[in-house]
C-alpha positions as CSV (number, residue, x, y, z in Angstrom):
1,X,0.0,0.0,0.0
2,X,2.6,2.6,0.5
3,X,4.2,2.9,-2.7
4,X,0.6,2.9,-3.8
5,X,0.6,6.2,-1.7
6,X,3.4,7.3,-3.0
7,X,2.9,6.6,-6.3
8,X,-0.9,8.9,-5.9
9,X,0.9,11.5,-3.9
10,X,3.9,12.1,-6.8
11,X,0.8,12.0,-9.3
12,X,-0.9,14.6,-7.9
13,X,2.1,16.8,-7.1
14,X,2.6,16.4,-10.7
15,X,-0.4,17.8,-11.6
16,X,-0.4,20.5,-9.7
17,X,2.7,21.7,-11.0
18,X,1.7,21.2,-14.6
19,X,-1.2,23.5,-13.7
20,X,0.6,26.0,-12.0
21,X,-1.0,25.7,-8.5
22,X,0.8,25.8,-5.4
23,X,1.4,22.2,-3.9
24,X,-0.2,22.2,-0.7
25,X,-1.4,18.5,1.4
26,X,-4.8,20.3,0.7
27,X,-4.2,20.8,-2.4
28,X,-3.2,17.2,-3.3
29,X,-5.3,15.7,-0.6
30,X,-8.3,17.1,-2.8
31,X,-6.7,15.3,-6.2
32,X,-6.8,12.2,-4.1
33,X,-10.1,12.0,-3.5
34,X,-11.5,12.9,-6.8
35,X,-9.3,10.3,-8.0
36,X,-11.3,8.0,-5.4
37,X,-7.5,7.4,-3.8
38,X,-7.3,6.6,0.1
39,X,-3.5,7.2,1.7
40,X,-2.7,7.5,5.2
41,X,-3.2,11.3,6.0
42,X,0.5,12.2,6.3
43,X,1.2,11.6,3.0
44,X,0.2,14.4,1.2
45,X,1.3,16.7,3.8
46,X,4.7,14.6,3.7
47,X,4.9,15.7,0.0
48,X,4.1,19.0,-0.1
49,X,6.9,19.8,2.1
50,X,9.5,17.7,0.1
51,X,8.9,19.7,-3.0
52,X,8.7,23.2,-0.8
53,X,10.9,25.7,-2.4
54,X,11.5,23.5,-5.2
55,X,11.2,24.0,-9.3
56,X,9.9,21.0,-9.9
57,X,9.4,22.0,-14.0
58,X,13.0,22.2,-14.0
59,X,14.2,19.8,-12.1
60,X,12.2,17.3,-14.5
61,X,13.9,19.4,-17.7
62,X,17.6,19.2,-16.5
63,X,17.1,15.1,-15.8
64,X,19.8,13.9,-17.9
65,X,22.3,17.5,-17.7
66,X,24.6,16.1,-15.0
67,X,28.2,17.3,-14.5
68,X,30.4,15.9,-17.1
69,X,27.6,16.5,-20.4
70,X,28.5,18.7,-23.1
71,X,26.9,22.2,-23.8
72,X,24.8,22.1,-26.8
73,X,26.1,23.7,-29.3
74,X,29.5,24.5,-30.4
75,X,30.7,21.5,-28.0
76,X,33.2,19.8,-31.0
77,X,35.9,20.8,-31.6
78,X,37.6,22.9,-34.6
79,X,37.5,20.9,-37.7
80,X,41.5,19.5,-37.4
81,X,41.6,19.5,-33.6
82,X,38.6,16.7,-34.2
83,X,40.6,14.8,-36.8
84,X,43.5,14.7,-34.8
85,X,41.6,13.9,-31.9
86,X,40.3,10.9,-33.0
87,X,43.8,9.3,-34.6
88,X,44.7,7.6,-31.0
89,X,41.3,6.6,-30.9
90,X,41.5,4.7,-34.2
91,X,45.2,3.7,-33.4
92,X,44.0,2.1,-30.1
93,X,41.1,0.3,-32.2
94,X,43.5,-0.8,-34.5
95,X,45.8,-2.7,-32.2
96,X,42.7,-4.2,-30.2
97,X,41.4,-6.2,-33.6
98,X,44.9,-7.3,-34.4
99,X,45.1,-9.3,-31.1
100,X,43.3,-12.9,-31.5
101,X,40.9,-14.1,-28.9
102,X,42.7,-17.3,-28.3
103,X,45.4,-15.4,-26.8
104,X,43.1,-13.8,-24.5
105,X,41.6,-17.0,-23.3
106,X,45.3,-18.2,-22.9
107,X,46.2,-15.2,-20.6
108,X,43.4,-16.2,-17.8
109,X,44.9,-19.9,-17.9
110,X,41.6,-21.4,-19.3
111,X,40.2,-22.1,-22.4
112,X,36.9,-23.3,-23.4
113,X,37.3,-26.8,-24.1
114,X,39.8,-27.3,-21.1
């Protein structure tokens, strides 16, 4: 039942955002029951505080811009900084697909068939 609750509560939070209202326990507590929904009476409450002082529009936009992703645009490199960036790359490739798998099994001291 409780990640029923939570599952309604999130819902209804949702809404409200979508629709520009202020999320208030009242607020979702009235979603709820049109939605014919019965949660333990903290719950709503429990939610409105956790997304208190929150954008929750953005936060659901930016899922996905972590540290570490590229900008858009302009991100790549000049066009020879990119071809000489990807040489090792290709180099590194290269010297992978010249290696057989036997060896490899060999180097862990087992083999398929042993």
């Amino acid at each position: 039942m409780t990640s029923k609750a939570e599952l309604a509560c999130v819902y209804s939070a949702l809404i409200l955002v979508d629709d520009d209202v202020a999320v208030t326990g009242e607020k979702i507590q009235t979603i709820l029951k049109a939605a014919n929904v019965d949660v333990e009476p903290y719950w709503p409450g429990l939610f409105a505080k956790a997304v208190e002082g929150i954008n929750v529009k953005d936060l659901i936009t930016n899922v996905g811009s972590g540290v570490g992703a590229a900008p858009a645009g302009g991100a790549a490199p000049a066009g020879g900084a990119a071809a000489d960036a990807a040489k090792p790359a290709e180099k590194k490739e290269e010297a992978k697909k010249e290696e057989p798998e036997e060896e490899s099994d060999d180097d862990m001291g087992f083999g398929l068939f042993d």
